[in-house]
N, CA, C and O atoms as a GROMACS GRO file, in nm:
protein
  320
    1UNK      N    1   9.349   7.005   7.797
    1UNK     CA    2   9.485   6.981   7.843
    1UNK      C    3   9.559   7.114   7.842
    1UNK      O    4   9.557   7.201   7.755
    2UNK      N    5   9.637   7.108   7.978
    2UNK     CA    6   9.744   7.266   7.941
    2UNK      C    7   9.868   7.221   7.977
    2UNK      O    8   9.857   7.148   8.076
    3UNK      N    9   9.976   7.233   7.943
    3UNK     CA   10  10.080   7.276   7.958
    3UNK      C   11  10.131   7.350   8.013
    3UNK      O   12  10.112   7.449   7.943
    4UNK      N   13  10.222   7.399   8.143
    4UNK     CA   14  10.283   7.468   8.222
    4UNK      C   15  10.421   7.432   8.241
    4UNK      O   16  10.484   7.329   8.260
    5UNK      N   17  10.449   7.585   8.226
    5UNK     CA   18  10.658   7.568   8.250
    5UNK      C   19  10.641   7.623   8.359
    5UNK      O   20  10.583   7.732   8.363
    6UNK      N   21  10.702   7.540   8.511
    6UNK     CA   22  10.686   7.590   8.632
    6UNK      C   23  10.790   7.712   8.624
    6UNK      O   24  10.797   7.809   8.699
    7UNK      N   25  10.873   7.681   8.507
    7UNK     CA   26  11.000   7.824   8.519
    7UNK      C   27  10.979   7.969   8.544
    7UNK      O   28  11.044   8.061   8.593
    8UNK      N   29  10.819   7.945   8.470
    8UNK     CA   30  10.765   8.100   8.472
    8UNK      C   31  10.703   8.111   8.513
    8UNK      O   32  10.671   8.230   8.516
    9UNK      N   33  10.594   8.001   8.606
    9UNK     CA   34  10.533   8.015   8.741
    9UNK      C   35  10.592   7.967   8.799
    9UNK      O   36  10.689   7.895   8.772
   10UNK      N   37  10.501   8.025   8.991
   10UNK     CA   38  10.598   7.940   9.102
   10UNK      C   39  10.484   7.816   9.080
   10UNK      O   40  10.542   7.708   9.068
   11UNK      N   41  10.353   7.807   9.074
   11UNK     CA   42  10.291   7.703   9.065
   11UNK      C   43  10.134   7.757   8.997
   11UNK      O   44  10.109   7.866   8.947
   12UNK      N   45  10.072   7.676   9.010
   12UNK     CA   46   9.981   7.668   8.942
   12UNK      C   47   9.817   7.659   9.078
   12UNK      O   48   9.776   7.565   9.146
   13UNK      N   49   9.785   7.749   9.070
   13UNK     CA   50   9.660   7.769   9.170
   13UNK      C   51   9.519   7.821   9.129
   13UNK      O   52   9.482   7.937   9.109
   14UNK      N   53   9.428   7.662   9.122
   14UNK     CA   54   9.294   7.678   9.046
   14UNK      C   55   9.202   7.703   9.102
   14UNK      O   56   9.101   7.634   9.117
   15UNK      N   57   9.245   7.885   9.172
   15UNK     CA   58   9.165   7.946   9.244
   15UNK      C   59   9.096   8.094   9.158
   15UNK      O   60   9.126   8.118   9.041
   16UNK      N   61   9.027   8.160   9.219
   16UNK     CA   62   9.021   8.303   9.163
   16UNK      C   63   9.066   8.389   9.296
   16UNK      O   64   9.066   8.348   9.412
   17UNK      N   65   9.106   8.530   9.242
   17UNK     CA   66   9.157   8.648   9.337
   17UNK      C   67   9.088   8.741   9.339
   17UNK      O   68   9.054   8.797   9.235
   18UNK      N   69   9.045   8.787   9.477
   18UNK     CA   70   9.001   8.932   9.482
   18UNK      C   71   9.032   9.014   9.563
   18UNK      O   72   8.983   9.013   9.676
   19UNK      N   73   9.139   9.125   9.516
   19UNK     CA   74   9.190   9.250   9.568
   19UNK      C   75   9.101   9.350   9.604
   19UNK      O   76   9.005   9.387   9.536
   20UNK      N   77   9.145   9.405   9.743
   20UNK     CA   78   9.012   9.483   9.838
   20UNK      C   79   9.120   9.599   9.768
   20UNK      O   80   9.242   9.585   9.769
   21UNK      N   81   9.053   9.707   9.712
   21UNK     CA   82   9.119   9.812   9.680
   21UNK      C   83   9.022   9.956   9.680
   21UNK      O   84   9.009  10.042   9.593
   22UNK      N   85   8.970   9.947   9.793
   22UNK     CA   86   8.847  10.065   9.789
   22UNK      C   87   8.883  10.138   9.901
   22UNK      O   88   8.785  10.211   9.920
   23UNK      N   89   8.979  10.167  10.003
   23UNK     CA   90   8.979  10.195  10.107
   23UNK      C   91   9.056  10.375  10.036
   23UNK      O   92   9.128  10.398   9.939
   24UNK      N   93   8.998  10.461  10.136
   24UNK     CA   94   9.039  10.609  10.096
   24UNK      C   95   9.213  10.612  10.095
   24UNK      O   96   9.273  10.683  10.015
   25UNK      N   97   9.281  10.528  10.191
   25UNK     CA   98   9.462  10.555  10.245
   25UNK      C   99   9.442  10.686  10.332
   25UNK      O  100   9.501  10.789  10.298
   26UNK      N  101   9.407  10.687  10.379
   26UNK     CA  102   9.397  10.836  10.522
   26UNK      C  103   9.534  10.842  10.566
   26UNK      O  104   9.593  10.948  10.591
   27UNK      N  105   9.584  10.730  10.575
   27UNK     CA  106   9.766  10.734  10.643
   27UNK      C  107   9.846  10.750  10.566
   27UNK      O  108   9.966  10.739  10.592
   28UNK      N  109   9.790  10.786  10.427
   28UNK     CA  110   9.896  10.795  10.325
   28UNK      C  111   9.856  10.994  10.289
   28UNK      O  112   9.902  11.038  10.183
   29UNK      N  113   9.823  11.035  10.326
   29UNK     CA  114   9.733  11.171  10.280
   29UNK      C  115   9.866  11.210  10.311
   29UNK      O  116   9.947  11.149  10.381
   30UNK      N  117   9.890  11.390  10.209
   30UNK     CA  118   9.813  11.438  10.141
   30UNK      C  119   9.796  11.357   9.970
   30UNK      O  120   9.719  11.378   9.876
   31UNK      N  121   9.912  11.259   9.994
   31UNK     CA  122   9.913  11.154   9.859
   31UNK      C  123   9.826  11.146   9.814
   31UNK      O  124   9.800  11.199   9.706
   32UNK      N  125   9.701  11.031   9.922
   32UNK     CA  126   9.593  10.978   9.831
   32UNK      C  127   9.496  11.100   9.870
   32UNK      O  128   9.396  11.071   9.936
   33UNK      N  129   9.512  11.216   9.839
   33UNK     CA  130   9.438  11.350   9.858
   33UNK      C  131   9.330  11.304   9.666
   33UNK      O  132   9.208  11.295   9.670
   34UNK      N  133   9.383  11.290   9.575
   34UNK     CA  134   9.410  11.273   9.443
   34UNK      C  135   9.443  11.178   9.357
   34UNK      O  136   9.450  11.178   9.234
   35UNK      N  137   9.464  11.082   9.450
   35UNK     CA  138   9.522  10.948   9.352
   35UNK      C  139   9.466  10.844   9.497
   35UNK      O  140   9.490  10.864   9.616
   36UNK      N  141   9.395  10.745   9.442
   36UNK     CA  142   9.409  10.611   9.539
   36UNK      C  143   9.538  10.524   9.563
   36UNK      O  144   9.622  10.502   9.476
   37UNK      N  145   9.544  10.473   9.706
   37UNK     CA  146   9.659  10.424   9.730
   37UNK      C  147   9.693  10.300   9.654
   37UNK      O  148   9.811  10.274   9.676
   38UNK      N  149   9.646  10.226   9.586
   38UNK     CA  150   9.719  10.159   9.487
   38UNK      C  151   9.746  10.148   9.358
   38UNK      O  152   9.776  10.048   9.294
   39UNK      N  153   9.726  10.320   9.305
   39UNK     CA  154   9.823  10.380   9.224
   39UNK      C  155   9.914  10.424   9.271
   39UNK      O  156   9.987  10.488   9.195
   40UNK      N  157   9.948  10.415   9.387
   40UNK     CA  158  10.034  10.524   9.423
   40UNK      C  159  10.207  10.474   9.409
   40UNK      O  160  10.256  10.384   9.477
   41UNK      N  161  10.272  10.545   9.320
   41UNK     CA  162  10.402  10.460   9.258
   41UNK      C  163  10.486  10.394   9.361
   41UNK      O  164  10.466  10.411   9.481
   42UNK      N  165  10.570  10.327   9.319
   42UNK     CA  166  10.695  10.302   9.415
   42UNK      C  167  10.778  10.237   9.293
   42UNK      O  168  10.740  10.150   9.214
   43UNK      N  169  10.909  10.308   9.300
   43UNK     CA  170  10.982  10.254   9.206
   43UNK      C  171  10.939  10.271   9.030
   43UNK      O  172  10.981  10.214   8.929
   44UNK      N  173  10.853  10.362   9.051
   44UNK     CA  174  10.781  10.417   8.862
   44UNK      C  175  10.671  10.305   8.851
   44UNK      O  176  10.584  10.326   8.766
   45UNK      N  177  10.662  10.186   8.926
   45UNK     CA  178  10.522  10.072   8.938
   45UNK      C  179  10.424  10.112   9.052
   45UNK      O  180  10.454  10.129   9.170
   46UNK      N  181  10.279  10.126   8.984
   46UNK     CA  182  10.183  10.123   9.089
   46UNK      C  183  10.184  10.050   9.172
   46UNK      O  184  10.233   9.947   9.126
   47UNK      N  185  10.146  10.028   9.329
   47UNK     CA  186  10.106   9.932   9.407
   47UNK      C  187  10.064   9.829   9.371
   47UNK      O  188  10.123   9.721   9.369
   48UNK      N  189   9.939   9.857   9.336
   48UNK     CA  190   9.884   9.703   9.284
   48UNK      C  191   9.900   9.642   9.195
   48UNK      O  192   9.865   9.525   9.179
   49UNK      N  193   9.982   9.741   9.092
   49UNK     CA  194  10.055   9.620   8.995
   49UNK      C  195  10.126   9.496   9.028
   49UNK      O  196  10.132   9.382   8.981
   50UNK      N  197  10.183   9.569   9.137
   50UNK     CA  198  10.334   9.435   9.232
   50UNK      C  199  10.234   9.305   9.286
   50UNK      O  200  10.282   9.198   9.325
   51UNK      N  201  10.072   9.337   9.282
   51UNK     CA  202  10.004   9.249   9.348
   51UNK      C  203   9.939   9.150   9.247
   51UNK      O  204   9.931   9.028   9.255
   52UNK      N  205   9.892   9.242   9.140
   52UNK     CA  206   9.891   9.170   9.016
   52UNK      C  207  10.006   9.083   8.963
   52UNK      O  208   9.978   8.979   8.904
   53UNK      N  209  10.108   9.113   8.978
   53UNK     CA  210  10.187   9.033   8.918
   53UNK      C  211  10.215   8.929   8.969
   53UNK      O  212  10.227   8.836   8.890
   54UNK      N  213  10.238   8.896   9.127
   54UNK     CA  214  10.281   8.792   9.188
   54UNK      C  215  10.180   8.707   9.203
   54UNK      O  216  10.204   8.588   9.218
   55UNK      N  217  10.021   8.766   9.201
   55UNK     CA  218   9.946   8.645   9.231
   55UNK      C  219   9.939   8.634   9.015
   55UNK      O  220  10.015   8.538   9.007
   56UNK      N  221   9.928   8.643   8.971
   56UNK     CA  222   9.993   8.567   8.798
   56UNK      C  223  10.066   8.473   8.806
   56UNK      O  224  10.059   8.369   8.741
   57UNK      N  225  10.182   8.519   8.930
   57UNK     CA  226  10.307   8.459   8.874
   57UNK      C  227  10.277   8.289   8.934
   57UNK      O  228  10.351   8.199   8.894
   58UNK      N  229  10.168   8.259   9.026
   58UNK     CA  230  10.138   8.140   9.116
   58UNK      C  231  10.004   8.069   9.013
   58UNK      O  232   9.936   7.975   9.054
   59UNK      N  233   9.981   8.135   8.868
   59UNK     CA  234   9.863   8.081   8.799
   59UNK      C  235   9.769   8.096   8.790
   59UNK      O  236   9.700   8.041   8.705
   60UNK      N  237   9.714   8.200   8.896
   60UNK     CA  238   9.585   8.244   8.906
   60UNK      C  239   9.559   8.330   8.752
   60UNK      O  240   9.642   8.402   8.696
   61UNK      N  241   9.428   8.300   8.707
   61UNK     CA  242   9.361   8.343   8.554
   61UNK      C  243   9.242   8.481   8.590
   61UNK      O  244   9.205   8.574   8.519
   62UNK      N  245   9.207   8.440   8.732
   62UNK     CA  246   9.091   8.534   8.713
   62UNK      C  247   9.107   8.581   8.841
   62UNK      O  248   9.106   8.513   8.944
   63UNK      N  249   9.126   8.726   8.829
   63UNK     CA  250   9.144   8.832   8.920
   63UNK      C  251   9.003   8.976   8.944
   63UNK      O  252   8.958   9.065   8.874
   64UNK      N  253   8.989   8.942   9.034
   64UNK     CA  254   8.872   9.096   9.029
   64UNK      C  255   8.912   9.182   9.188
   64UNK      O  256   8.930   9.145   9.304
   65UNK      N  257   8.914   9.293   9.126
   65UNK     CA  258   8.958   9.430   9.189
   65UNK      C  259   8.831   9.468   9.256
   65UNK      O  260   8.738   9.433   9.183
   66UNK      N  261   8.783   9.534   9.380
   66UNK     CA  262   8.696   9.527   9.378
   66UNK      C  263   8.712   9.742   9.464
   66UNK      O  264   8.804   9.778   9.539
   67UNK      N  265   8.628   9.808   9.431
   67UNK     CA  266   8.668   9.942   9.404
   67UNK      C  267   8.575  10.034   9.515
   67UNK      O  268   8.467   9.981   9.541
   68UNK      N  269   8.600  10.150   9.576
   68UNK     CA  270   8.545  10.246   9.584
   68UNK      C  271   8.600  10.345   9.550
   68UNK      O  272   8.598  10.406   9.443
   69UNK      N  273   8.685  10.374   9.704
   69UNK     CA  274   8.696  10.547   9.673
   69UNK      C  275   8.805  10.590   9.532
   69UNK      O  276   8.913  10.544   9.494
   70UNK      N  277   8.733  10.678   9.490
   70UNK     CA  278   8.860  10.712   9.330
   70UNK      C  279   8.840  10.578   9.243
   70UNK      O  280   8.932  10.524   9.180
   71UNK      N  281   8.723  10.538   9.247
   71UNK     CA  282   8.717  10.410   9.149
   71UNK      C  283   8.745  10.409   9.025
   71UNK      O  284   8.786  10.303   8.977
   72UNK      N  285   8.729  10.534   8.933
   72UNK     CA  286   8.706  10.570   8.826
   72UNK      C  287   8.881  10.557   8.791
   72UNK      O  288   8.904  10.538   8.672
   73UNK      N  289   8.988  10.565   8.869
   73UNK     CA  290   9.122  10.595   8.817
   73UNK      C  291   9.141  10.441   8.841
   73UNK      O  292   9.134  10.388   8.730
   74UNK      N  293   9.162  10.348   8.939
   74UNK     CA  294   9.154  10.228   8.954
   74UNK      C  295   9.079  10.165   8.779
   74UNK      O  296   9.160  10.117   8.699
   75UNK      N  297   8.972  10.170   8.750
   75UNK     CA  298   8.934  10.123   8.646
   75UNK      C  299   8.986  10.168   8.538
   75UNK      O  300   8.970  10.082   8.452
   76UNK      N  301   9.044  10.265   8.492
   76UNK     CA  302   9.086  10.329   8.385
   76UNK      C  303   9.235  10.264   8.361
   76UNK      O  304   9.288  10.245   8.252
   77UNK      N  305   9.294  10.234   8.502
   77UNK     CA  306   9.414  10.205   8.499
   77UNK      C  307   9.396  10.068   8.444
   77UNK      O  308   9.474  10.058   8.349
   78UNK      N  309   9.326   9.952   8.462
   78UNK     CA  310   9.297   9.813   8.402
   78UNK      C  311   9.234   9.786   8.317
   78UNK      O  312   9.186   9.674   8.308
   79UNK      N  313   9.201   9.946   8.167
   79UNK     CA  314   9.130   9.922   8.089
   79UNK      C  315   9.236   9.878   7.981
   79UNK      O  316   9.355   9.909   7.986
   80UNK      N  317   9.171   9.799   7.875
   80UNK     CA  318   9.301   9.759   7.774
   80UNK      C  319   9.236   9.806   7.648
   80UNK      O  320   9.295   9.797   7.541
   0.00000   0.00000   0.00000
């Protein structure tokens, strides 16, 4: 049995997520020269944080990132 306060989700979705996050950003250069484009800040928050958070905010539990180019900063960034 679980319990959910829709207050702090918008709902509840008993799916899993997977974020395509391997692409170089060529249209974002000389930026992602050094950093992959969803580190890349806006507002002091990475990109894909804003993506992480909203699919949370709908209930999803299990999320996988799935990585190439600059993988190593992508993973470091979701280590706990």
């Amino acid at each position: 049995v679980r319990v959910v306060n829709l207050q702090n989700n918008n709902s509840i979705l008993p799916i899993d997520a997977v974020l395509m996050a391997g692409g170089k950003g060529t249209g974002l250069r000389p930026l992602t020269d050094i950093t992959p484009k969803p580190l890349l800040p806006i507002g002091g928050k990475p990109i894909i944080d804003f993506n992480i958070d909203r699919i949370i905010e709908y209930g999803i539990k299990n999320i996988y990132v799935t990585v190439n180019y600059l993988a190593e900063q992508i993973e470091e960034h979701f280590k706990f």
